[in-house]
Backbone bond lengths (Angstrom), bond angles and torsions (degrees), N, CA, C in turn:
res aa  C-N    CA-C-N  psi(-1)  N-CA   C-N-CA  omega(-1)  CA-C   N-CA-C  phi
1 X - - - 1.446 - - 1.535 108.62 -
2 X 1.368 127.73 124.26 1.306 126.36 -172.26 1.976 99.39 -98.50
3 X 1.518 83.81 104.13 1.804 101.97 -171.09 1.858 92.93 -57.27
4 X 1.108 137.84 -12.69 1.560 106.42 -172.35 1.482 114.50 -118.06
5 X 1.791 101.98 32.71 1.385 123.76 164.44 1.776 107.68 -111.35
6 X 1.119 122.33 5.17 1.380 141.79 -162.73 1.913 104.74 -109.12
7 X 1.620 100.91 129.46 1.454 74.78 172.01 1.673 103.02 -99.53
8 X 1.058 109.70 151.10 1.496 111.48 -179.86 1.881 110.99 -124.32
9 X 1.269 89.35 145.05 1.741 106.06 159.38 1.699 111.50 -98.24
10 X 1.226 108.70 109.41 1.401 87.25 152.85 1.538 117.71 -102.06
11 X 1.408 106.82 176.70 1.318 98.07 170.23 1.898 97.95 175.08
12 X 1.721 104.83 146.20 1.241 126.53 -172.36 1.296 106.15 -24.81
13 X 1.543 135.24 160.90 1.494 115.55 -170.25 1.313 85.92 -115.66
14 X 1.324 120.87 -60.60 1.422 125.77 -162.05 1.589 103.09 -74.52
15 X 1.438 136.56 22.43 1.323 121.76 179.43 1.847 106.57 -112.56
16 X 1.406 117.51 135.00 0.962 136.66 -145.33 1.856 101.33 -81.46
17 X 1.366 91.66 -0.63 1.650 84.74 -160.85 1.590 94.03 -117.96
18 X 1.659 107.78 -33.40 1.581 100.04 -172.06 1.724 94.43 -82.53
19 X 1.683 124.44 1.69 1.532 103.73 -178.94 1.533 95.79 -79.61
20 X 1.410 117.36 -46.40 1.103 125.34 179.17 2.104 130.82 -31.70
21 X 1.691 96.64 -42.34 1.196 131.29 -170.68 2.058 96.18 -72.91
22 X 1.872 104.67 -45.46 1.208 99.07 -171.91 1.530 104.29 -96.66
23 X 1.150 117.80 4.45 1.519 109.13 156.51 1.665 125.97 -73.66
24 X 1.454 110.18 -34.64 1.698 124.69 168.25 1.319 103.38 -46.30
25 X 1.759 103.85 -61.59 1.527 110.37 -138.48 2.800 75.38 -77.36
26 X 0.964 101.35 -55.03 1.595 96.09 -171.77 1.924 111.55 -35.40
27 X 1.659 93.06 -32.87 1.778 92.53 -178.77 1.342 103.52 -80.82
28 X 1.459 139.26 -32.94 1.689 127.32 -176.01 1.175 94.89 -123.22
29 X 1.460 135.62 70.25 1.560 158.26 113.14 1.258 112.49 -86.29
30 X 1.968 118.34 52.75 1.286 115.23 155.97 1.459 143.79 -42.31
31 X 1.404 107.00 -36.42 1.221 105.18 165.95 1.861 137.59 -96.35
32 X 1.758 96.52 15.65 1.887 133.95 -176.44 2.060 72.78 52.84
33 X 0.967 124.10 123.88 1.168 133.70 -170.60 2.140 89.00 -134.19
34 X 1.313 99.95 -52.51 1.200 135.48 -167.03 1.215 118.51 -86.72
35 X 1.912 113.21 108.75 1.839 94.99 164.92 1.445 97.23 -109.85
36 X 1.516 107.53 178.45 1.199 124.31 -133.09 1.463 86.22 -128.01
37 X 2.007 130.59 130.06 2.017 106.51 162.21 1.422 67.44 -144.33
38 X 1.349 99.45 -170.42 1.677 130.62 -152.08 2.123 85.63 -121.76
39 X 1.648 91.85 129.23 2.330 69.48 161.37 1.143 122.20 -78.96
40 X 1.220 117.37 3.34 1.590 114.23 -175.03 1.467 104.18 -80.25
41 X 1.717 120.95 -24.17 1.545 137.20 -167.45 1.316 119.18 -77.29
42 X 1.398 125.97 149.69 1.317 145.11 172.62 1.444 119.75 -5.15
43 X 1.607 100.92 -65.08 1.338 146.78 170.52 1.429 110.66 -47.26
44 X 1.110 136.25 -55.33 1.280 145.84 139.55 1.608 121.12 -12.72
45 X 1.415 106.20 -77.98 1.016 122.71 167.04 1.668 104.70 -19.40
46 X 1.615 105.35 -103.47 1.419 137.13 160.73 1.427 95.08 -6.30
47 X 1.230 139.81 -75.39 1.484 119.71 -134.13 1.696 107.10 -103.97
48 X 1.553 110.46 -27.60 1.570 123.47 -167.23 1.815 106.63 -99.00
49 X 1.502 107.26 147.97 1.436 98.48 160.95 1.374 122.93 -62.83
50 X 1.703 132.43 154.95 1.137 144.88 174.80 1.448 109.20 -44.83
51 X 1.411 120.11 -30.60 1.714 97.87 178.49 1.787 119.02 -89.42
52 X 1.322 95.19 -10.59 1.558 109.68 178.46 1.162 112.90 -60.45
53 X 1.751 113.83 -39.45 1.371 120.76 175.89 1.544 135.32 -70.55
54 X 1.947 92.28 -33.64 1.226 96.59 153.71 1.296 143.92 -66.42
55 X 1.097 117.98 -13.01 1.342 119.87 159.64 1.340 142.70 -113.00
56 X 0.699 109.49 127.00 1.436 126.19 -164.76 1.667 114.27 -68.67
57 X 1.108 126.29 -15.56 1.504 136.94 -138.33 1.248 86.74 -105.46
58 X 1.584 145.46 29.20 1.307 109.10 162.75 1.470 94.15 -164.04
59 X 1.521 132.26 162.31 1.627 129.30 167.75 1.581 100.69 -78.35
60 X 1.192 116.63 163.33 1.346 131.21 178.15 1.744 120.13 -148.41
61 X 1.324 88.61 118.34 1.459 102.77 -165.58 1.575 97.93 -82.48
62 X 1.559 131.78 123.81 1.803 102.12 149.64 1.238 94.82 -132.21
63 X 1.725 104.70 136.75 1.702 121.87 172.11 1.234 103.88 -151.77
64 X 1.328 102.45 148.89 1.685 115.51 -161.30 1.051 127.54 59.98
65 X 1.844 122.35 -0.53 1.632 111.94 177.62 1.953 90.83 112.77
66 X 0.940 91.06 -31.52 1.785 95.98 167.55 1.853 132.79 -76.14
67 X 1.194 118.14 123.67 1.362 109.30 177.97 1.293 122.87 -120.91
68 X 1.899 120.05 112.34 1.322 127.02 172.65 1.281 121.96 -84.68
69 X 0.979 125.93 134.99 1.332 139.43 -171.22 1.852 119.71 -114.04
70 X 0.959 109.89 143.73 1.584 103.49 177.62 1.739 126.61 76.39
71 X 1.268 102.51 -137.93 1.446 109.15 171.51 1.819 111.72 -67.34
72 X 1.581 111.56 -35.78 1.328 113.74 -173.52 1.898 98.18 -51.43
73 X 1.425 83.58 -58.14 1.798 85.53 -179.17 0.866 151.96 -2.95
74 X 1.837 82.75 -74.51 1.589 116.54 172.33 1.497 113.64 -45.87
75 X 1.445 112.96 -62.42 1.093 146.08 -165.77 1.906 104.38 -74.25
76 X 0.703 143.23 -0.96 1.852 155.89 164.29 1.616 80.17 -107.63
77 X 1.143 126.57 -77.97 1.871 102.76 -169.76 1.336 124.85 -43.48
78 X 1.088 117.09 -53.09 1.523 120.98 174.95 1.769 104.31 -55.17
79 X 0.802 118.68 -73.49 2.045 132.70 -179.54 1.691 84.84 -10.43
80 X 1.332 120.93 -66.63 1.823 145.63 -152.20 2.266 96.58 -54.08
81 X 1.878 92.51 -29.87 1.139 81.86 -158.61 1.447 117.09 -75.56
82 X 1.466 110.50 -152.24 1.314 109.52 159.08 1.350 141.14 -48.02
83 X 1.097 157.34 -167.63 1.785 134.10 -148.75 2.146 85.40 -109.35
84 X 1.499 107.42 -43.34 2.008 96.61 178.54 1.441 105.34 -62.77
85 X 0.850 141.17 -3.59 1.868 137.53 178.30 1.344 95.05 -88.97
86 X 0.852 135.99 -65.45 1.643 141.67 -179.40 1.373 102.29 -30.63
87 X 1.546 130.07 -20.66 1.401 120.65 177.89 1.880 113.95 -62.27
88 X 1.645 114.42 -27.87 1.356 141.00 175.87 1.067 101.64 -50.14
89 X 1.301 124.07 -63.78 1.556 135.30 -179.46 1.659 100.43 -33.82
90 X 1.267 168.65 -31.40 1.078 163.81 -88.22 1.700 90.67 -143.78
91 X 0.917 125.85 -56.21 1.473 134.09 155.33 1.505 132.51 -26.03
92 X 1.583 108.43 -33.26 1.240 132.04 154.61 1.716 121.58 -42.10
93 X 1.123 108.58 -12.43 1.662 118.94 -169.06 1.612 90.55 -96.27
94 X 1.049 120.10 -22.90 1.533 117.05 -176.31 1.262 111.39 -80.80
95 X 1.640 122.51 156.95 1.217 101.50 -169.99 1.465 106.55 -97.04
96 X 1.587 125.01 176.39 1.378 114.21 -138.90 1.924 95.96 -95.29
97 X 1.518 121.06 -14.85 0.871 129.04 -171.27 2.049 108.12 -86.88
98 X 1.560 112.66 -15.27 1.341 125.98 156.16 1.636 115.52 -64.00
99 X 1.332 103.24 -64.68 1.576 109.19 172.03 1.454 152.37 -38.34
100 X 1.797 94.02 -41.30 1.393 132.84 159.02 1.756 121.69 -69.55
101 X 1.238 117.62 -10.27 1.047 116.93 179.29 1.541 93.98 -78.05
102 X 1.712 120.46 -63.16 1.107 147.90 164.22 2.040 107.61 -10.76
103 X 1.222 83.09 -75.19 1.946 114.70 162.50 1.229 97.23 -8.19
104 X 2.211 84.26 -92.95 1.702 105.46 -171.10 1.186 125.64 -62.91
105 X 1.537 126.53 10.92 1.843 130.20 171.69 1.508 114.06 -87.98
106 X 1.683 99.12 -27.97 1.917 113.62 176.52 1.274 88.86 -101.04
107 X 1.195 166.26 -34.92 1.245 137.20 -172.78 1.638 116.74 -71.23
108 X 1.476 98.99 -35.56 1.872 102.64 -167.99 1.522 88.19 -80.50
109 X 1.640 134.06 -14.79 1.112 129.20 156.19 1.255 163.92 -33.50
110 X 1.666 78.49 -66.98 1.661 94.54 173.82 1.432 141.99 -97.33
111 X 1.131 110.75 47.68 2.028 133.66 146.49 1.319 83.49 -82.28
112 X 1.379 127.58 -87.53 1.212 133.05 -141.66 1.585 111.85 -61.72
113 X 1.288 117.59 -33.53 1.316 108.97 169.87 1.695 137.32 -109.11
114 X 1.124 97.45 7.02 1.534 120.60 -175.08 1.964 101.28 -126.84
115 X 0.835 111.12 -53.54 1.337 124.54 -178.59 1.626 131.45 121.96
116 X 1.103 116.26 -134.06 1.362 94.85 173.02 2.110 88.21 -171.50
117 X 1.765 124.21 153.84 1.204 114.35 156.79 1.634 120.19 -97.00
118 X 1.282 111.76 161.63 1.437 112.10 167.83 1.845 115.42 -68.30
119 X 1.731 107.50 -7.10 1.781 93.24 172.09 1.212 90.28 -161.23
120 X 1.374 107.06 164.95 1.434 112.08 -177.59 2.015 120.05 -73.62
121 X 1.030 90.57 166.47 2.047 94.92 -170.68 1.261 94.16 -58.16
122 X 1.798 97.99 156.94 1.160 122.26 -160.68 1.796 101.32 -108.83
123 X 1.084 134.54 60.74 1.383 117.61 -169.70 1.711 115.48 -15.64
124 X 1.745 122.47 140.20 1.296 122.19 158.23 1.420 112.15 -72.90
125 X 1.179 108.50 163.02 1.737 106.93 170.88 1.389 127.00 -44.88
126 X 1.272 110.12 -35.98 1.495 136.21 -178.62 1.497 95.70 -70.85
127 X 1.323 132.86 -81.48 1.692 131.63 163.40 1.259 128.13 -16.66
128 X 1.759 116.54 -39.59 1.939 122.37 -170.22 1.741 91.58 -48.53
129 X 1.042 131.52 -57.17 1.340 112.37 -172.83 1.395 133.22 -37.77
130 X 1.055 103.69 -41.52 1.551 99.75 -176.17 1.731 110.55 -98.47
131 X 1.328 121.31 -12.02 1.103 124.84 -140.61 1.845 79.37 -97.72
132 X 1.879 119.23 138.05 1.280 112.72 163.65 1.593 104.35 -97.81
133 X 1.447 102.43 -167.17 1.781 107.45 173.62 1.453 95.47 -96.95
């Protein structure tokens, strides 16, 4: 499978809020539009620059050869979803350096307020499809 024809989410594995975030976006990905890797994963590696990986602090969208980062992210994932998520999109009018402040207050956040796991998610059987290493 040539991963940089794929659109992918990544996102923190062990953080309690972005598993949470890719469980929404995995239930209204009717049409699996979306695969799913961890940044700590293989896949990661392969498709993102080296500092992308190092950090952990944000989801990362790449589709089409393009990579969103942050609030943009969020907000291009949701757009993808079902037609009530698209209400998110509305936020998009803001500029992206307003949003990200927003972003970076829940990201340096959420260990501390969501929690955090000792390993990254385990895809269900039903999930291996979309899910990379």
């Amino acid at each position: 499978m040539d991963l940089k024809k794929q659109n992918i989410i990544f996102f923190d594995g062990v953080c309690n809020l972005c598993d949470a975030f890719i469980s929404f976006v995995i239930s209204h990905d009717k049409k699996k539009y979306f695969k799913i890797a961890s940044l700590q994963g293989e896949s990661a590696k392969i498709v993102l620059p080296q500092e992308l990986t190092e950090s952990l602090s944000t989801v990362i969208l790449f589709e089409g050869g393009r990579i969103y980062t942050k609030s943009t992210a969020a907000l291009q994932i949701l757009k993808r979803l079902h037609h009530w998520s698209r209400l998110f999109i509305v936020f998009i009018i803001l500029p992206y350096y307003i949003r990200d402040i927003f972003y970076d207050i829940v990201a340096q956040n959420r260990y501390r307020i969501f929690g955090q796991k000792h390993t990254c998610r385990i895809p269900t059987d039903k999930e291996r499809s979309i899910f990379l290493d």
